[in-house]
C-alpha positions, 0 to 999 in steps of 0.5 A, spaced: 147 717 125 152 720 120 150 719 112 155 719 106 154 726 103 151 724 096 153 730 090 148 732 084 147 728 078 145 731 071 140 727 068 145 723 064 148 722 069 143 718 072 140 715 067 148 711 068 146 709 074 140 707 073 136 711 078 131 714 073 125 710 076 121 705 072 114 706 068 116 713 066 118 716 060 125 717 056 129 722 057 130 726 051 137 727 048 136 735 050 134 733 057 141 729 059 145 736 056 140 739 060 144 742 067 141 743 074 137 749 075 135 749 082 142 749 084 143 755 089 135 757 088 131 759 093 126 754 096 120 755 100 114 751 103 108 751 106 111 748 112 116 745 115 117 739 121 121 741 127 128 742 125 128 739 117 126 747 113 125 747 106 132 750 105 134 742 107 132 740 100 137 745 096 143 745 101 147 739 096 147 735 101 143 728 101 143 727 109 139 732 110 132 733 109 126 737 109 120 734 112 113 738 111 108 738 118 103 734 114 099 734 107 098 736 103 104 740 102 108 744 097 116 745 095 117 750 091 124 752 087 124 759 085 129 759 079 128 766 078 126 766 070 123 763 065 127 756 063 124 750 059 124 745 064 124 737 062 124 734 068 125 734 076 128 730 079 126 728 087 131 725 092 132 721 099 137 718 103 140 712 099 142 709 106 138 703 106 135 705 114 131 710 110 126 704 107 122 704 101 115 709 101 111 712 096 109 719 096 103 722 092 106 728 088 103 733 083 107 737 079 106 744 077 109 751 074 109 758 074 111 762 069 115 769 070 109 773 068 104 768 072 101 769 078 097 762 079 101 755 078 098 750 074 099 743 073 105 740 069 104 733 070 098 729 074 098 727 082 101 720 081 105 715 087 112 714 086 116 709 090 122 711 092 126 706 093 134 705 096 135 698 093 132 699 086 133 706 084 137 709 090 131 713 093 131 717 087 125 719 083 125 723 075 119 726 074 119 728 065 116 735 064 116 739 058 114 748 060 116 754 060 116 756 067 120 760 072 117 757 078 116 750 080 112 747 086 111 740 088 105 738 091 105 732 096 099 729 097 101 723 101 108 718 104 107 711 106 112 711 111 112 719 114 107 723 116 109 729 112 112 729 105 120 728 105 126 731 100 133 730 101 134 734 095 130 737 088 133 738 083 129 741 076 134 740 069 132 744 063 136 750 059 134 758 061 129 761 056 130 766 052 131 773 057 136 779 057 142 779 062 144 785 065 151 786 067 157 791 069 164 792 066 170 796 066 169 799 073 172 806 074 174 812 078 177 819 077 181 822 080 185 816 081 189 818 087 183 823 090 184 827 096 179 829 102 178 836 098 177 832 090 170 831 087 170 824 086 167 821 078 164 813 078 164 811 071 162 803 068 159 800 063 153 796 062 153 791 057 146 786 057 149 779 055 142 775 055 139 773 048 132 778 049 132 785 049 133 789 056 127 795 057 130 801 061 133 800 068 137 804 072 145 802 076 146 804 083 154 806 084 156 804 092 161 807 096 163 802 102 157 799 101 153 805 101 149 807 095 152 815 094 148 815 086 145 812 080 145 813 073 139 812 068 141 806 063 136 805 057 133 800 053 139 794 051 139 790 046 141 783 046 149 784 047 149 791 046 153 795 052 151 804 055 156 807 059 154 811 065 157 817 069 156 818 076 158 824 081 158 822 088 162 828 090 167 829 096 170 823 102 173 823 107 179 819 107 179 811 107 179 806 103 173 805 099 169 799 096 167 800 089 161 796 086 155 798 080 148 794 081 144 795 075 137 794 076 137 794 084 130 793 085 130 787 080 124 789 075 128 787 070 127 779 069 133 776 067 136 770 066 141 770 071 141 775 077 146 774 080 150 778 076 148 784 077 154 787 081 161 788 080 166 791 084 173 793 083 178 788 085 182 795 088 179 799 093 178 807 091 183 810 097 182 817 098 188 821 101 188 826 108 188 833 105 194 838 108 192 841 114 191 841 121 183 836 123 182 836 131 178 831 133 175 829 141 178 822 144 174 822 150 171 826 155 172 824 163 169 826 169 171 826 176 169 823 180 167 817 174 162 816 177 159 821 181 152 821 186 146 825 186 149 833 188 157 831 186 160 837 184 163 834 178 170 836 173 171 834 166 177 833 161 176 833 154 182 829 150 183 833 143 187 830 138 189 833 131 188 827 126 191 832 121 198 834 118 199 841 121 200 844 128 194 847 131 197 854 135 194 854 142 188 858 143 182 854 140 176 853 145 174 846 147 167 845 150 162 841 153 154 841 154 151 837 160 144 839 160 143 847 162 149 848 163 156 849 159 164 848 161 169 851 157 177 850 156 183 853 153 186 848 149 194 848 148 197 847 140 196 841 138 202 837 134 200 833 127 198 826 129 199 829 138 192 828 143 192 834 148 188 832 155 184 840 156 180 841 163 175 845 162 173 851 167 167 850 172 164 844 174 156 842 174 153 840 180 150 832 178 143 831 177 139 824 178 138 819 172 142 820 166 146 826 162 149 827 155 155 829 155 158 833 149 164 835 148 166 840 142 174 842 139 174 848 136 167 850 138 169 857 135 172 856 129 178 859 129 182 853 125 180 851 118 181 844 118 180 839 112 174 836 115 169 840 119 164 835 121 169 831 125 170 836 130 163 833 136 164 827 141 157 824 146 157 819 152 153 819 157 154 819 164 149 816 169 148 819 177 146 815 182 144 808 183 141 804 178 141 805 170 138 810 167 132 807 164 128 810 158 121 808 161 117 809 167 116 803 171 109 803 174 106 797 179 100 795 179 098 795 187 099 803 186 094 803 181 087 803 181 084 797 181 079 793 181 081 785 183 085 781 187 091 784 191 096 780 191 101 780 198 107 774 199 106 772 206 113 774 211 118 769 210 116 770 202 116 763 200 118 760 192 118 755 187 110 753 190 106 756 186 106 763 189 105 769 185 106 774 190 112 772 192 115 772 184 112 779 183 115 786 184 114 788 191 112 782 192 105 785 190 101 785 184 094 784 182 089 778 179 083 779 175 079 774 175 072 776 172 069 780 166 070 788 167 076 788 173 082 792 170 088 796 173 088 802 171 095 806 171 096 813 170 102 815 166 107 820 168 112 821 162 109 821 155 109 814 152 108 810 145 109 803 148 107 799 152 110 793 156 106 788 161 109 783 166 104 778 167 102 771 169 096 768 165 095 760 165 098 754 163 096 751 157 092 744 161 098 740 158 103 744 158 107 748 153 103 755 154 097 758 151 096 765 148 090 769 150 089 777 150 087 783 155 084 790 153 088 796 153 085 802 154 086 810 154 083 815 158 076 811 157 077 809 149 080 803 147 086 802 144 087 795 142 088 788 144 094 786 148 098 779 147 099 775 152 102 769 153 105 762 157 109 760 153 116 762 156 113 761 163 111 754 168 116 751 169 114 745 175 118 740 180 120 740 187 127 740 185 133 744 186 137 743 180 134 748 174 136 742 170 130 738 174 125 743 172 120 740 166 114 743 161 110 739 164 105 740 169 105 737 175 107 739 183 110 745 185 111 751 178 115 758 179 117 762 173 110 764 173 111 770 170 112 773 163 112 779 159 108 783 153 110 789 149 107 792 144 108 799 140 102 803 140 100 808 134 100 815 137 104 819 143 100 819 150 101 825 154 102 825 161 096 824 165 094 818 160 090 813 164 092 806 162 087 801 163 088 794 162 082 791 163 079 784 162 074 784 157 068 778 155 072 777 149 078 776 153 078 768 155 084 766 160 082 763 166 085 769 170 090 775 169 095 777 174 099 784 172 105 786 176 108 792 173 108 796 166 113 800 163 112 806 159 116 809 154 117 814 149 120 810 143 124 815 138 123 813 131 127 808 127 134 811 126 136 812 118 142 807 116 148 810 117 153 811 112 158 805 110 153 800 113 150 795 108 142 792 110 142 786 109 136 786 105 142 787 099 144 780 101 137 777 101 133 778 107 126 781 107 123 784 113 115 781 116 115 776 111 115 770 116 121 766 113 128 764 115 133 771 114 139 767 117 143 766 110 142 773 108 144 776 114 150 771 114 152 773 108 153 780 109 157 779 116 161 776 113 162 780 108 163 785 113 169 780 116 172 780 109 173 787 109 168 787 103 163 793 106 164 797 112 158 796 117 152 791 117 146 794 117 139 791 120 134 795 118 127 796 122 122 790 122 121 783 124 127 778 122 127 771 122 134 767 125 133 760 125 141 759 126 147 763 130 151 766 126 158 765 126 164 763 123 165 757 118 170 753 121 174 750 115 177 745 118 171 742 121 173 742 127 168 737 131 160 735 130 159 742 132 162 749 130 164 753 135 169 759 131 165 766 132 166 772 128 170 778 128 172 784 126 165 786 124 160 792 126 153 791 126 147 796 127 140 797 127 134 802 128 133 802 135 130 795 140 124 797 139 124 796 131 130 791 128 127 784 132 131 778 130 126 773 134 126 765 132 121 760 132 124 753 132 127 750 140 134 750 139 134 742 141 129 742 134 134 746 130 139 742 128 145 746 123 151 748 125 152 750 133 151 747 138 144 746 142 147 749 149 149 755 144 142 756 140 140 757 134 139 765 134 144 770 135 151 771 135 158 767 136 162 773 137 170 772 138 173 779 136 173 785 136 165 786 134 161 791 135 153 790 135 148 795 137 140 798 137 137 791 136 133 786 139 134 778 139 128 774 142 129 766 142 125 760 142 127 757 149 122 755 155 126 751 159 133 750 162 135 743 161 130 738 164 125 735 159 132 731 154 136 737 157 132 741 151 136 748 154 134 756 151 140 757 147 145 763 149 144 770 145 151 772 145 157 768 146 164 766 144 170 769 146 169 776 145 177 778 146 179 785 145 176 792 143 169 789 142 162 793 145 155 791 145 150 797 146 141 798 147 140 790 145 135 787 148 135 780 149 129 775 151 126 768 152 135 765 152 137 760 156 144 766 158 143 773 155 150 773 154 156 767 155 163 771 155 168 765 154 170 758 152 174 753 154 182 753 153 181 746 150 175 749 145 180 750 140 186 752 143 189 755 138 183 760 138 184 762 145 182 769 146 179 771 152 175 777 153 178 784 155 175 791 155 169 788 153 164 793 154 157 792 155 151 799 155 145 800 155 143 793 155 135 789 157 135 783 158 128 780 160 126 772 162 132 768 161 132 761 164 139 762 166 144 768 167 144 775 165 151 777 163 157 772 165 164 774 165 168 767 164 174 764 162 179 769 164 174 774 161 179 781 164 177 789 164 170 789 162 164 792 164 157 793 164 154 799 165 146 802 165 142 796 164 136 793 166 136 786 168 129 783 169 126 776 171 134 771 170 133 764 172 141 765 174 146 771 176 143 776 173 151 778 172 156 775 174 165 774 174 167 766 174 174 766 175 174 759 172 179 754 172 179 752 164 183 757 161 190 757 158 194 759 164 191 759 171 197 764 174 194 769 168 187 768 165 184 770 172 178 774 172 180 781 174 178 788 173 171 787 171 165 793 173 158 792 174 156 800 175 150 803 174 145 797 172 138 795 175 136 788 177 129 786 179 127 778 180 133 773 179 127 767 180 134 764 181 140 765 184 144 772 186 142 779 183 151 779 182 156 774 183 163 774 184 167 767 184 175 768 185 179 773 181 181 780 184 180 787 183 173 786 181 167 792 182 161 791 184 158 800 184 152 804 183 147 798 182 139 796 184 137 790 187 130 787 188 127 782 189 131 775 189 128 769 189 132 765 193 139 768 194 142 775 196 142 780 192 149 780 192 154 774 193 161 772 194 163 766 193 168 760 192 163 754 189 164 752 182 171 751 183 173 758 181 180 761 182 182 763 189 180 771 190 186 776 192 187 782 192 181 787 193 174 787 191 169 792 192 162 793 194 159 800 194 154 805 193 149 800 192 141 798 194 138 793 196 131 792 196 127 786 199 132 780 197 136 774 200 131 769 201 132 760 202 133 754 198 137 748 197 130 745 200 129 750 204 135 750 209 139 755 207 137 761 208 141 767 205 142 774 207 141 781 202 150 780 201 153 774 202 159 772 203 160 764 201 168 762 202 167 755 200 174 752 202 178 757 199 179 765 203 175 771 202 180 777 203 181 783 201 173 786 202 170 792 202 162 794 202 162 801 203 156 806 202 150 802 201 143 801 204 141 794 205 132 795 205 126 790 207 131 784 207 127 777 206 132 774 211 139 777 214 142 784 211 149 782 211 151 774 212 159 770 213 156 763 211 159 757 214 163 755 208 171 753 210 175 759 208 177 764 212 174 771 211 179 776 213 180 783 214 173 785 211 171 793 211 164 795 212 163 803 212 157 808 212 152 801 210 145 803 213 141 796 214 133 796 214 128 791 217 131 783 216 124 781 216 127 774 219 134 776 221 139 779 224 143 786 221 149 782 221 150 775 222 157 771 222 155 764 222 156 758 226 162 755 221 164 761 219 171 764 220 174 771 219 174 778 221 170 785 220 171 792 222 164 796 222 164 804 221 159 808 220 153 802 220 147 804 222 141 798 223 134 799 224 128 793 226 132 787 225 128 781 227 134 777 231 138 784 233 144 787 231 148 783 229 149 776 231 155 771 232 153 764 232 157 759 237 162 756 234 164 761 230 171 763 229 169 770 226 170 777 229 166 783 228 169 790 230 166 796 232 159 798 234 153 799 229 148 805 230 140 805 231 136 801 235 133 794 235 125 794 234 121 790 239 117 786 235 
């Protein structure tokens, strides 16, 4: 139901209308000249209903509501000093559906000085009424407070206490206020090499005396200095100086903040800050300035013992040649290359290979490239001169932790073991864990004792415990110990896991309990206090204060935790913008507004320092033109960066269903609506979701979605507990003039835990995008996936081409494939681990979900595969470790090369009965291992095509080598290697 929005009165205003309840007082002459000083202010509670927050009260807007989670319950407006305060005005919904009710309210006050509230006006009942006083209640007051609280007692027709808007008349008390003018800098033209002067005024424009503060003068947002201001006299000004020295060449924000840590009470502090209409330019000094563009390797992405070469791109930012001769130069590891670099024309870029080559080691290598590592050249800046990236050897990711398996630990408990065809979604923890082992504890004392290869500071557990008896999860604890000496308790929960039914459909899965339950697992992390060395003994063990009914504990990560990083220069924290870090409530507003400043060009960077950060609503774009009930216009143009994933957490609490607010429920009410050009790294973003669609379709949400267009990069976020990590693309006709499907989009470094549904999905034309070292554990769907889909703007155009999945680790889709590709071309699938899928291959080609045809090539290679495939849709399909699904339309153009296919749960590599024809598919140098309840290779019954085998080897299939069905059109050329194991 939509109501008409009802705007603030004065109390003048509503004694003409007549809404001042009966039976109270008059209202003063000085009380109707009296303005709304709630207008704008922070307001809290003591709690809040599902999705009706205190911030509801104040939001000009009376078709919304705040609604307390039962009584008593307090409101409190914080008006931020002292005000003489003449009366409080309460509001409903005048629609006559909100019917008459009469709530028990008490009013109190608090002064600035004060730390406890007293009573301004006496508990009393009053009906609020939409026929006779327009729901509308006037309570008179007369005190000098800052702070003003409603007290709620009881409501005849709710449960809690209900308010649509509050407003609080009175006039500001005497109190001083600080603000800035006559803003300004010198040189007024300055160059790199100038020393910059920041002067201004600070003029105290209050009717009290101001004592001694300090202004802060930020440069692009970044404060660069400060300057001591004395004690101000009513109306008097102090003029201040401020010496922030050399920058680099840019254009730069000016702004003063007096009293930045807001000790001085004043009657307004909201205008503490000014900043200059024009930004300060800082001009490139003459003179040559060599920078490094890039660094390249061949091969790009080298296996384990490659000879690897590089190629340094230089380029001279500056407005002088630079004569042939430099040294560029470039470390990785133990070992350095260098080259000679040739002469560098202003504003040109020189491609420099370097001299040697280094022999490739497993895991992950920082690259660093230096131009003029000699320091021939006096350039006008000297700390340009160093570019990094990594580079990842082999397959997988290179993670940070060190996995270690509870079956390989010592233990005292219950192994765990899947039975052999590795049976899903009917209660079976062994099937669901990694391995397909794990460990129960069920009695006091039983532990999994894990010894520690790596130094470590954190800790993350994937572990099962019960389901609360009527579903919804329910918290519980187990001991941590280390080397015999306890550490700490550990959280566990069973919120975000049990989903049960006998349906396929995800959409059908309830919170419910009853039948059949999958999703049984969850994970737990916690950063410890102290550095672990290698060798520690971790145990987690079941203590008598430790309750649930039992434990199972499938793997551990340990991980050595680098500190918080410093802000960095040009980002702006978002604590200037209101938020404050642990304190339980909602940040969403603040961090809003620094992104959109951010957009508007106003700062440089977002800066979300360590801590916990509450997000109760995406942020995202105002749609002006109230496009639709739902705002779907992301942002764009903005950096945003934090201090690591282990130390800047968004999370949220409220479901998204619950949520309301300004994006839709599908998309959630927690993290980010990108559209363009965006830049987001080093946080986590932890949701509230617990199912996928079932229950009244109450899905998870999606982390980060949008368009995401050009040149945006997502790197080391960590995404848990969302219905989809991350939704590249929309819908054509989702505001058509706003179509801007994503290419180049770089995905690095991503974690991405415990979703209901996919990891990352490229959809909607998304183009030349990549993800690249990330781990994905435990997704409800395709981990990751390409959907050439059809809803796009032009469909000769908008197919989903060149995208990359390299390098990445993928461990327990509960749910659908590791990797899928639906249509499109040129699409890569390099470098990846797979293990342990639920019910679908690890790696899946297909045309269901009405995609776009495939063309042209698609490349499977140097990936590995471990214990995956598996059976669903009731049961009767049974999918192999690759698959290749064409329904009704073609396959062509398919290369697996390289791969090692190990354990596999049904057959190695499956041509599934499907309509279109699977042509020409090449299979090289592909060893295939053990298909429990398979063959190497089938071709099925319907299926219709043709594969040439080189260099395939297959060992200890159950069903053979390979296997042709009758009736099936496909052919296979080549014979394969190994021997079939009899069994």
């Amino acid at each position: 139901m939509r109501w008409k929005r009802l705007t603030g009165r004065t109390v003048a205003g509503l004694l003409t209308a007549g809404l001042i309840s009966a039976g109270l007082l008059p209202v003063t002459a000085s009380a109707a000249e009296a303005t709304d000083l709630a207008r704008g202010k922070t307001v809290t509670a003591s709690g809040s209903h599902g999705g009706y927050p205190a911030s509801n009260a104040n939001d000009g807007k009376i078709d919304s509501y705040w609604e307390s989670n039962g009584h008593p319950a307090d409101l409190t407006v914080k008006l931020g000093a002292d005000a003489d305060v003449e009366s409080v005005a309460v509001k409903l919904n005048p629609d006559p559906v909100w019917a008459t009710r009469t709530q028990d309210i008490q009013v109190l006050g608090r002064t600035q000085d004060g730390t406890a509230f007293s009573s301004l006006r006496d508990r009393a009942g009053h009906v609020f009424n939409p026929g006779s006083n327009q729901n509308t209640v006037t309570i008179p007051v007369d005190a000098r407070v800052a702070d003003v609280q409603l007290k709620f007692f009881s409501n005849t027709e709710a449960p809690g206490a209900q308010v649509a808007e509050i407003q609080v008349f009175g006039t500001a008390a005497p109190n001083p206020d600080l603000t800035v003018s006559a803003l300004s800098w010198s040189p007024s033209s300055p160059s790199e090499t100038d020393d910059i002067t920041v002067e201004g005024t600070v003029r105290n424009a209050g009717s009290a005396a101001s004592p001694a503060t300090t202004v802060n003068v930020s440069l692009g947002g970044v404060v660069v200095g400060s300057a001591p201001v004395g004690p101000l006299a009513a109306g008097a000004s102090a003029p201040f100086v401020v010496e922030v020295g050399k920058r680099p060449q840019g254009a730069y924000t000016v702004s003063a903040l007096v009293d930045p840590t807001d000790t001085v009470v004043e009657s307004d502090d909201t205008n503490n800050s000014r900043t200059t209409a024009s930004p300060l330019v800082v001009g490139q000094s003459p003179g040559p300035d060599l920078e490094v563009r890039s660094i390249s390797s061949t091969p790009a992405s080298p296996a384990v013992g490659a000879t690897v070469t590089f190629t340094v791109a230089v380029h001279n930012r500056g407005t002088s040649a630079v004569s042939a001769g430099t040294v560029t130069r470039l470390t990785v590891g133990s070992t350095t290359l260098n080259g000679t670099t040739p002469a560098i024309a202003p504003g040109a870029t020189a491609n420099v290979t370097l001299g040697g080559s280094w022999t490739a080691a497993s895991g992950g290598a920082t690259l660093t490239a230096t131009a003029d590592a000699t320091n021939l050249v006096a350039e006008t800046s000297e700390t340009n001169n160093t570019f990094a990236r990594s580079i990842v050897v082999g397959r997988g990711a290179a993670v940070p932790y060190t996995e270690l398996e509870a079956e390989k630990a010592d233990y005292e408990g219950t192994l765990l073991q899947s039975d052999a065809e590795r049976t899903f979604g009917h209660t079976n923890f062994a099937t669901e864990s990694s391995g397909r082992e794990s460990v129960r504890l069920n009695s006091t004392g039983e532990y999994v004792e894990f010894t520690s290869t790596a130094p470590a500071n954190s800790i993350v557990v994937r572990n099962s415990i019960p389901d609360a008896p009527g579903g919804g999860g329910r918290e519980a604890t187990i001991s941590l110990y280390a080397d015999g000496e306890f550490v700490r308790k550990l959280d566990l929960s069973s919120k975000h896991s049990w989903l049960y039914g006998n349906t396929d459909s995800p959409e059908g899965l309830t919170n419910t309990p009853g039948g059949d339950a999958r999703r049984l697992f969850d994970e737990s992390h916690a950063l410890l206090t102290e550095t672990y060395p290698v060798g520690t003994k971790f145990r987690l063990q079941r203590d008598a204060s430790d309750n649930a009914a039992f434990y199972i504990i499938d793997l551990i990560d340990l991980e050595q935790v680098a500190a918080p990083s410093s802000q960095p220069s040009g980002c702006v924290s978002i604590t200037t913008y209101g938020a404050v870090a642990n304190d339980g409530l909602d940040d969403t507003a603040a961090i809003q507004r620094a992104v959109t400043a951010n957009q508007n060009g106003e700062i440089d960077c977002v800066w979300i320092p360590a801590g916990q950060w509450r997000q109760e609503q995406k942020i995202l774009t105002d749609d002006p033109l109230d496009r639709g009930q739902w705002n779907q216009v992301g942002i764009r143009d903005v950096t945003i960066r934090g201090a690591g994933m282990w130390h800047s957490q968004l999370y949220t609490l409220t479901p998204p269903h619950e949520a309301g607010g300004i994006n839709h429920p599908h998309e959630g009410n927690f993290g980010f609506d990108i559209d363009e050009n965006t830049q987001i790294s080093d946080i986590a973003i932890f949701g509230s979701g617990t199912i996928r669609g079932g229950d009244g379709n109450h899905e998870g949400g999606v982390a980060l979605n949008g368009r995401f267009g050009k040149d945006t990069k997502i790197s080391n976020v960590w995404i848990e507990h969302a219905n989809v990590g991350v939704w590249a693309g929309r819908d054509f006709d989702n505001i058509q003039e706003l179509w801007n499907p994503g290419d180049g989009v770089e995905f690095t470094g991503m974690r991405i835990r415990n979703t209901y549904a996919d990891g990352i999905n490229f959809a909607n034309g998304t183009r030349n995008s990549t993800v690249y070292n990330s781990s994905f554990r435990n997704t409800g769907d395709d981990a990751l996936a390409v959907w050439s889909s059809k809803y796009v703007k032009d469909q000769s155009v908008d197919i989903g081409h060149d995208n990359s999945f390299r390098n990445n680790t993928i461990q327990l889709p509960w749910r659908a494939n590791g990797i899928a590709i639906y249509g499109g071309y040129g699409n890569k699938i390099e470098n990846n681990l797979i293990s342990d899928t639920m019910n679908y291959p690890a790696i899946m080609l297909a045309t269901d979900h009405d995609p776009l045809p495939f063309s042209g090539q698609t490349l499977i290679a140097n990936n590995g595969l471990y214990r995956t495939g598996g059976a669903f849709w009731n049961e009767d399909q049974e999918f192999g470790a690759i698959t290749l699904f064409p329904q009704n339309l073609p396959i062509p153009g398919v290369t697996i090369r390289d791969t090692d296919i190990v354990d596999s749960t049904y057959d190695g590599i499956q041509f599934k009965t499907g309509g279109g024809l699977m042509s020409d598919v090449k299979i090289q140098n592909v060893r295939i291992d053990k298909s429990n309840n398979g063959s190497g290779i089938l071709a099925m019954g319907g299926a219709r095509g043709n594969a040439t085998l080189t260099d395939v080897t297959i060992t200890d299939s159950r069903d053979g080598h390979v296997l042709i069905e009758p009736g099936s059109q496909f052919t296979i050329s080549g014979t394969p290697n190994g021997a079939r194991a009899k069994r």
